[in-house]
N, C-alpha and C positions, 0 to 999 in steps of 0.2 A: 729627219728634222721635222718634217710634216704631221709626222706619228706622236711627236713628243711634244709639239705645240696641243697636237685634239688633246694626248692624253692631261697634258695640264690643264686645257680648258675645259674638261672633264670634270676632273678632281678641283676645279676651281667652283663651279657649278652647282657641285653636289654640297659643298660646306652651307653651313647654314650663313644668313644674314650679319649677324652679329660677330662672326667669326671672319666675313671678307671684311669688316668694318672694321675691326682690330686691328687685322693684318694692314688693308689699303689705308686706313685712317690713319692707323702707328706709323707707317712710314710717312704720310704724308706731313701728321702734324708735325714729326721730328723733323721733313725738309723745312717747314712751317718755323719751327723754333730755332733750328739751327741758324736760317736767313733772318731772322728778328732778331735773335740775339745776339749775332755778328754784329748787324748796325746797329743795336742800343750799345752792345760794349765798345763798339767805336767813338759811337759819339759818344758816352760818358768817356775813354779816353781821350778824347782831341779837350772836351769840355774842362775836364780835369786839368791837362796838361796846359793848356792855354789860359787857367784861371792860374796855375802857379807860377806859368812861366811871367804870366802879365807882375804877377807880384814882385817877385823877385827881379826882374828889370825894375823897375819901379825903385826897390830899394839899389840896384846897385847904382842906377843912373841918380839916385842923390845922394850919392857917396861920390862916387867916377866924376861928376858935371861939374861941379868946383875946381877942378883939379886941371880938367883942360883947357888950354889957349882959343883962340880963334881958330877953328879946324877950315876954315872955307879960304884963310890967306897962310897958314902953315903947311910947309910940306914937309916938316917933320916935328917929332917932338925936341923940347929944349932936355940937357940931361938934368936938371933939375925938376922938370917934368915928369922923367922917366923916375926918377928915386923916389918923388913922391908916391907916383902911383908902386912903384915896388914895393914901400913899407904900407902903404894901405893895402895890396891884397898878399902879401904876404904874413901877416899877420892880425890879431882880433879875431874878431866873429867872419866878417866877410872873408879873411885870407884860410879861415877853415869851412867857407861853405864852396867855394871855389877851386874846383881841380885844375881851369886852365883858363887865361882871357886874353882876347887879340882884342882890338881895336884896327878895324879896318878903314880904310880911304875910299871915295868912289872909283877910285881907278884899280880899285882890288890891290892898292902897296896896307902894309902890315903894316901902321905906324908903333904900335905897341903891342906886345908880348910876352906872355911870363919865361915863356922859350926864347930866350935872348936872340937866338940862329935863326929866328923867324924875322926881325925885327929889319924892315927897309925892302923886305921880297914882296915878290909880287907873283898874283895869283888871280886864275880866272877868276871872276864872280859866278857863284855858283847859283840855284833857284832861289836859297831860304839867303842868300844876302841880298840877290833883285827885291826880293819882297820886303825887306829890312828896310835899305835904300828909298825903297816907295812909301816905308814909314808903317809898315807890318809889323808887328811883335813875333818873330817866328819861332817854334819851339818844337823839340823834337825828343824822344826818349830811346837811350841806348841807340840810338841810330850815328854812324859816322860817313863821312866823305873818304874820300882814296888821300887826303894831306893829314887824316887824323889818327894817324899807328900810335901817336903814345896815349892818346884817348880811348882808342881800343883794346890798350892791352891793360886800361886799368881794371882791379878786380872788383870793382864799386860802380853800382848804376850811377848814370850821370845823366842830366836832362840840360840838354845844349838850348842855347837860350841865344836870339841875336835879335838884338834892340836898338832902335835908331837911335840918332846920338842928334836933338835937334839943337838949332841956333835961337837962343832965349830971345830976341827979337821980331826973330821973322818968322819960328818955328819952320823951317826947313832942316832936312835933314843931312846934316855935315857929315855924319862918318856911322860908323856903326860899331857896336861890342858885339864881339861874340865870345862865350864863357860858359862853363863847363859847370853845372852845379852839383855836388855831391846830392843825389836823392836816394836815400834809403830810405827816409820817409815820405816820402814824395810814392814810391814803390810801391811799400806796405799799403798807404792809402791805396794808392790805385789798384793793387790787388783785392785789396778788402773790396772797393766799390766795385771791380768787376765781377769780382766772386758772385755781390750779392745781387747785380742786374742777372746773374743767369741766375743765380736761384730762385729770382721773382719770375722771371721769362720761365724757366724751367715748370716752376709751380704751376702759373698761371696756363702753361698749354697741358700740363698734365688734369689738371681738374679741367678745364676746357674737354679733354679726352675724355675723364672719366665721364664725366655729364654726356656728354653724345653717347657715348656707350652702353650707360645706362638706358636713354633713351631708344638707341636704337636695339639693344637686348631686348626689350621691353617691347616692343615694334615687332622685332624678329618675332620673338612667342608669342602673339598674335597674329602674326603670319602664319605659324607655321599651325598652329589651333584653327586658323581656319582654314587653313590647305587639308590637315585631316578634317576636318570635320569637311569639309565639300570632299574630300578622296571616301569617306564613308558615306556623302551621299549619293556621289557617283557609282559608286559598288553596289549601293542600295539602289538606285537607279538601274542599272545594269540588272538587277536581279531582278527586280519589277519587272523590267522588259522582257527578260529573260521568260519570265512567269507568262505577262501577259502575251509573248508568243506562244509557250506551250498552252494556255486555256483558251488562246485564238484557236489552234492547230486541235485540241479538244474540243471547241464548237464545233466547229466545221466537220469534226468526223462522227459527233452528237447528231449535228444536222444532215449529216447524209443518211447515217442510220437512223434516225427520227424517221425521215423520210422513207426510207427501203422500209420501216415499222409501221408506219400509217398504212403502205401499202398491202402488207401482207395484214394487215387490221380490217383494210376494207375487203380482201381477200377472205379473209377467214368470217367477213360478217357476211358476205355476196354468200360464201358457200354456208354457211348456216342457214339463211333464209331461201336456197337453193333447194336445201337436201331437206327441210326440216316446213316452215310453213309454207314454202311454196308448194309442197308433196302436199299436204296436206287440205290444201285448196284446192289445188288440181284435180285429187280425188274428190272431193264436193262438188267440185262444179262437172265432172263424168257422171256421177252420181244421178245431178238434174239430169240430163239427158237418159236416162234411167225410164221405160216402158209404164213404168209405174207412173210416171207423171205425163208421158205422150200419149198413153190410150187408156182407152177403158177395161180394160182386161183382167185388171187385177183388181182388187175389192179395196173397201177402205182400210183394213186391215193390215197390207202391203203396203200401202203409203205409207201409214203412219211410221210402222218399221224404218222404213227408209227415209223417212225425214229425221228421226231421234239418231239415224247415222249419222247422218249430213250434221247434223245439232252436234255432234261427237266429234265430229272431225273438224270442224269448226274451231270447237273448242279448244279442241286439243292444239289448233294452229294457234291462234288467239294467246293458251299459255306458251308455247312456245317463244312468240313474236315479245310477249311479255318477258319473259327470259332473256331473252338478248337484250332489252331494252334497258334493264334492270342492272344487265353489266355495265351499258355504254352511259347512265344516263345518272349522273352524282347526286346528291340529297343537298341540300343549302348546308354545307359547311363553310363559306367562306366566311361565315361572322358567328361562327359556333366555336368555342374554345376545343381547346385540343386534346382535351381529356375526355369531350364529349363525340369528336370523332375517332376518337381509339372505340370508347364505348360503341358508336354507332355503328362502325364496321364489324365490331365481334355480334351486337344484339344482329344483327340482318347475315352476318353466317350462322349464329344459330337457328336462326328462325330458319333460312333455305334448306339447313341441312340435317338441321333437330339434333345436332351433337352438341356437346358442350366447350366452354373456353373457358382457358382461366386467364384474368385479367387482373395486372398487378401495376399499381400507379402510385408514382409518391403523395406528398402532401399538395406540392405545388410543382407546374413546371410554368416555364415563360411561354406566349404564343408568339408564335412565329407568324409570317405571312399565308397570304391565301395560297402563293406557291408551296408552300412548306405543309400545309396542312395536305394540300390534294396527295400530295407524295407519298406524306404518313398513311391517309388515307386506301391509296392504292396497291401500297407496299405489305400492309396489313391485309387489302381484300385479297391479293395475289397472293401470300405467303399463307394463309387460312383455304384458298382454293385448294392450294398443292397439296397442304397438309392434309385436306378432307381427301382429293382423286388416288395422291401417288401416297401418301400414310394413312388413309384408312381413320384417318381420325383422333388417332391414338394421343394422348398428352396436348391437347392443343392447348398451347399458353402463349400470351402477347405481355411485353413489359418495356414499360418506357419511362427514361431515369436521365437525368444528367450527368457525366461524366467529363470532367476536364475542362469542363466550362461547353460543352455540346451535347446537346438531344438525342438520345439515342432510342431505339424503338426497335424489339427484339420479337420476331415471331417464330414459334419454333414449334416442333412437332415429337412425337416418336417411332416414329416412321421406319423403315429398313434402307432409308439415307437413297442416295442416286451419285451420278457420275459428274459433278460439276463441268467439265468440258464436253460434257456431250448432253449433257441434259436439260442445261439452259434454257431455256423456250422463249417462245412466245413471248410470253407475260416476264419473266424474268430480266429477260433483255432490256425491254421496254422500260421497266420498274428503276434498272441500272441505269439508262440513258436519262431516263428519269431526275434521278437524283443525283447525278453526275453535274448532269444542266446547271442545278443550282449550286454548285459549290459544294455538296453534299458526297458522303461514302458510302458505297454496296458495297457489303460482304457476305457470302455463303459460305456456311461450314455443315458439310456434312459425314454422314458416317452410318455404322451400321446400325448404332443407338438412336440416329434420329437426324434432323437438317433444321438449324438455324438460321434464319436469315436476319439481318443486322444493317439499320442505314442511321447515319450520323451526318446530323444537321451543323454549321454554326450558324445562330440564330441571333437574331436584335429583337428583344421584344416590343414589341408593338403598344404602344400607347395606347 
């Protein structure tokens, strides 16, 4: 039972707005309409029935009211009485609007009767003759008491009627009719005006229906347009997220390998200036201690030798120390456009290495930031290094073009290609973490015909 309540609350759940609204609203306005229109066709029958029954007592009690004695000092009628009222409702208009008539007593006897066997009996009083007695118009449709079998077995509606019978004097009420009207039109109206209260009721709650429905239809699909649209930006939320944990979790292994890279930078710059002008000072300054300059012994001749060494090994330190320098130490690119450092990294490989480049640039590209450029930058001096040590120089060309709506900048060589998983280095590495950092893509391709390398910026240009 438990399973079958979740599952309907389920399935209840899941419908859209506008369809519980149908469903809970349709039945409801129908409880709605059903309770309204009960009591409006009620009271338009009581209203009904009690404007006709008033009529027709009216007329009969000024036909009937001539006709009878003193009812408050008579305890019967006289039979001259009784013949009267026989050929009045037994024939005319009134003896064919009238299926039956008593004239009752307060003490509940039957003074007169169209049913002769009624006439002198005596009978409880029942509700609608206390209310008559009190001087009520009572009136009732097709309804009978347990004393009225030949009334109920006529085939004709009847609309019972029991009207006080007062004294023209004192107006108190001496006796009362109660009589039987033939209504067949009485019926028909009253059909027709009930008919037509439920079809105004009817109406009136169905366009009441429609109108909320519309509205709230109209509510629903705005609900549910903004339920997707916030479910699409929760997805897009989530993907965001998504993202910006993986480019967190890409920082942080950018920045450990940045780090482990600095280190083996400052590694590799300690051993250069280790092996290379510190050697070479070292030797200079042994040199000074050299006999040649502690005694007299040797001529001017010897000196001077030994000093144009010292001059030599100097020097040779000096271009060395310059050499390093030259790698670690960047030219003012950050406000030079980016066509002029494509250009300025091929003119300073040719000049170190006296080969040539070929250098190919469109009409226009957008400038990127000063990160963007140092990258280009770096990615070209690295990729022209390799080219020169591990190809020999062969085809050197650099090209940079827009593609897809991003920057792209291609240096490649013709080389006899290398191992990409094993041959990465240094500078490669570095070049990658590089341009990784910013939102940018490394790619290597090589092969026997040669090694490409390939990094793809998306860029804003700069104002």
């Amino acid at each position: 039972m438990i399973r079958i309540h979740q599952n309907l609350t389920r399935r209840w759940s899941e419908l859209s707005l506008a369809v519980q609204f149908v469903i809970a609203g349709g039945f409801g306005l129908l409880g709605v309409m059903l309770i309204v229109g009960t009591w409006v066709t009620t009271q338009i029958r009581d209203g009904v029935t009690r404007n006709s029954a008033a009529t027709t007592a009216l007329y009969v009690d000024s036909v009937i009211a001539p006709l009878l004695p003193d009812l408050r000092t008579s305890e019967q009628l006289s039979e001259s009485v009784k013949q009267a009222l026989d050929e009045t409702l037994g024939q005319g208009a009134l003896g064919k609007r009238l299926a039956s008539f008593r004239l009752w007593r307060r003490d509940g006897t039957v003074l007169y009767a169209k049913d002769s066997r009624l006439i002198g009996r005596r009978f409880d009083l029942n509700r609608n003759l206390r209310s008559a007695f009190q001087g009520s118009v009572v009136a009732q449709f097709d309804t009978f008491d347990e004393n009225e079998d030949k009334e109920r077995t006529t085939a004709v509606p009847l609309l019972e009627i029991y009207n006080p019978v007062r004294e023209p004097w004192s107006g108190d009420v001496v006796a009362v009719t109660e009589f039987y009207e033939i209504a067949t039109d009485f019926k028909a109206t009253l059909a027709s005006a009930l008919l037509s209260s439920w079809l105004v009721v009817a109406g009136t709650t169905l366009t009441a229906f429609l109108l909320l429905s519309g509205i709230v239809l109209r509510a629903s699909r705005t609900i549910d347009d903004q339920r997707g649209a916030l479910r699409r930006q929760v997805s897009e939320l989530q993907g965001l997220v998504t993202q910006n944990s993986a480019l967190r979790q890409r920082v942080q292994r950018a920045s450990r390998r940045a780090a482990a890279l600095n280190e083996r930078y400052l590694r590799r710059i300690g051993a250069d200036l280790h092996d290379g002008p510190a050697q070479l000072v070292a030797l200079a300054a042994l040199r000074m201690d050299s006999p040649v300059f502690t005694g007299d012994s040797h001529g001017s001749e010897g000196r001077s030798t030994e000093v144009a060494m010292i001059r030599k090994t100097l020097e040779d330190a000096m271009r060395e120390i310059r050499g390093i320098c030259t790698g670690l130490v960047l030219p003012q690119i950050e406000t030079a456009a980016v066509v002029d450092v494509l250009r300025l990294a091929v003119d300073e490989h040719e000049r170190r290495t006296g080969t040539s480049v070929r250098l190919t640039l469109p009409g226009h590209l957008p400038e990127p930031g000063p990160s963007e450029k140092i990258s280009i930058y770096r990615c070209v001096q690295e990729g022209l290094n390799n080219a020169y040590r591990h190809g020999r120089g062969k085809d050197q060309a650099v090209r940079a073009g827009m593609k897809n709506g991003r920057l792209f900048v291609e240096v490649s060589d013709g080389g006899p290609g290398f191992d990409p998983a094993r041959a990465e280095g240094l500078g490669l590495a570095g070049i990658r973490e590089r341009v990784e950092s910013i939102g940018g893509q490394f790619e290597t391709e090589t092969g026997p015909k040669g090694t490409k390398l390939v990094i793809r910026l998306s860029v804003e240009e700069q104002a």
